[in-house]
C-alpha atoms as one frame of an Amber mdcrd trajectory, in Angstrom:
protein
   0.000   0.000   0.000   1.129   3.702  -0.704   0.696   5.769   2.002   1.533
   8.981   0.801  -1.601   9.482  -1.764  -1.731  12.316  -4.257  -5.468  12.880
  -3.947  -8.249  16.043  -5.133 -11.175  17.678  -3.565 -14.575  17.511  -5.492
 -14.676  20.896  -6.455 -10.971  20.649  -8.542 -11.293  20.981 -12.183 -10.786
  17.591 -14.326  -8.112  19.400 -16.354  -6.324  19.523 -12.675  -6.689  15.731
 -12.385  -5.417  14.908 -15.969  -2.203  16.772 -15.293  -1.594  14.935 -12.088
  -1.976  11.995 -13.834   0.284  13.268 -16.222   3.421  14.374 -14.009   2.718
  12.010 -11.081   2.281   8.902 -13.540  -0.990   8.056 -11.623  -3.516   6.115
 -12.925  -6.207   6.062  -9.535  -6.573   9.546  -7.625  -9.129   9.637  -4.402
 -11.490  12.202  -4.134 -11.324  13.376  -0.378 -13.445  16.574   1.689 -11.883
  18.623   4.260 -11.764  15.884   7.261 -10.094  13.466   4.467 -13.123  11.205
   4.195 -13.158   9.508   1.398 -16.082  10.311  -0.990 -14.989   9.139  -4.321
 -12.078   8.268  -6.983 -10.789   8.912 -10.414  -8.793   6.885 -12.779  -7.757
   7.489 -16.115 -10.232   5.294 -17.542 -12.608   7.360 -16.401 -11.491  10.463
 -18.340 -11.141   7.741 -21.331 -14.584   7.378 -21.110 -15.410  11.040 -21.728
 -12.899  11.640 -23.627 -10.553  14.001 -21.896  -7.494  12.048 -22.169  -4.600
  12.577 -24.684  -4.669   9.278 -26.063  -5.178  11.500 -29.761  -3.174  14.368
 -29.565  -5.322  15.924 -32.344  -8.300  15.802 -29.719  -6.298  17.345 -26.777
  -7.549  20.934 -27.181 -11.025  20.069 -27.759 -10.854  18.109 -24.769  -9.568
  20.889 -22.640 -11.404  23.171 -23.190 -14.486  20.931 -22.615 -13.385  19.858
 -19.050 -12.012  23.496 -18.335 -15.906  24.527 -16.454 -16.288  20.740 -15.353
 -15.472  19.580 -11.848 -14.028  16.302 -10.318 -17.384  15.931  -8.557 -19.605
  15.431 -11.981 -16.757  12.787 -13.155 -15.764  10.679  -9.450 -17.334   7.226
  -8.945 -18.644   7.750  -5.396 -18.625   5.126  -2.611 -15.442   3.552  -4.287
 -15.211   0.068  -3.095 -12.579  -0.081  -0.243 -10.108  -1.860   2.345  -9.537
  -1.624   5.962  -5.504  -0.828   6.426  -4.798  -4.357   8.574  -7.316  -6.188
   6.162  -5.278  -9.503   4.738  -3.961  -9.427   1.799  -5.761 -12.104   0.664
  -8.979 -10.320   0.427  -7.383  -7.543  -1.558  -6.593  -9.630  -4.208 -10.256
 -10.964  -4.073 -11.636  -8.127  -4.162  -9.865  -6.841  -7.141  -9.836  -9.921
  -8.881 -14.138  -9.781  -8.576 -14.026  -6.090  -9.589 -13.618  -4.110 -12.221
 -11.111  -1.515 -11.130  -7.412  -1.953 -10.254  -7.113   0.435  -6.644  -8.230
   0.068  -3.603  -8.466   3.164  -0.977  -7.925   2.521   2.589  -9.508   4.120
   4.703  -9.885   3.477   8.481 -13.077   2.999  10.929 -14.448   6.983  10.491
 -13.895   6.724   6.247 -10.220   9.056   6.499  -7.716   7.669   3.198  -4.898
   6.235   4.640  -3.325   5.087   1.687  -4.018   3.307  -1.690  -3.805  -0.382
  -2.569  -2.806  -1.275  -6.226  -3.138  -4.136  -8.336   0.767  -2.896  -9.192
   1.478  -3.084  -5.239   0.411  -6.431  -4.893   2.397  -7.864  -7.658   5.516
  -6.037  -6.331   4.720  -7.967  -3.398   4.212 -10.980  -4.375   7.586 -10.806
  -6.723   9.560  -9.947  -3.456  10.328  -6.108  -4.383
C-alpha cells in the first residue's frame, strides 16, 4: 500500500486531475473533503470514457477546453469500493480480482484515506520487491 496518496477535492477541475496523472504517472486519484473522508475516486479510464485524455493528440484541445468549467465531482465514482488498512492481503486480491477496477483506498473505521492499494502493489509484493 502507498501511504503517501496524491489525492483532489470535489470541487478541482478535471483538467487539474489529468495533469496529475500526467506528471505524477498516476492512474487512480481519491477524491477526499476537508476531514479526508473519502467520498470518491478517479482513474484514467474514467477520463477515457469522456474523452478528456490525450490518447489522440489531435483531440487534446477540444478536450480541454471541454473539461475546463467541469469539476471532479460530476466525473468521481462515489462510494469507491474499499479496504480496511490491517485487512489480509488475501482479500485484496479478491476483491480486485471480482471487480472491475485496479485500486483500492484505505480508509480506516471513520472513512479518512490512509493510503491506496494497487493491483501494481500487490504484484511487487508478491515478486519480493
Amino acid at each position: 500500500m502507498a501511504s503517501t496518496v496524491v489525492s483532489l477535492s470535489p470541487s478541482h477541475r478535471v483538467w487539474e486531475a489529468r495533469e496529475l496523472f500526467k506528471s505524477c504517472h498516476l492512474h487512480h486519484l481519491p477524491v477526499i473533503d476537508e476531514e479526508r473522508r473519502l467520498v470518491g475516486i478517479v482513474s484514467h479510464t474514467d477520463l477515457y470514457r469522456v474523452g478528456l485524455d490525450e490518447t489522440f493528440p489531435e483531440d487534446a484541445p477540444k478536450a480541454r477546453a471541454a473539461a475546463n468549467n467541469r469539476t471532479v465531482s460530476k466525473l468521481m465514482r462515489r462510494e469507491p469500493v474499499t479496504i480496511a488498512p490491517d485487512a489480509p492481503l488475501e482479500l485484496a486480491v479478491s476483491i480486485l480480482a471480482e471487480g472491475a477496477f485496479h485500486a483500492l483506498p484505505v480508509v480506516n473505521e471513520e472513512d479518512i484515506l490512509v493510503g491506496i492499494l494497487t493491483t501494481s502493489d500487490i504484484l511487487r509484493r508478491l515478486l519480493g520487491y
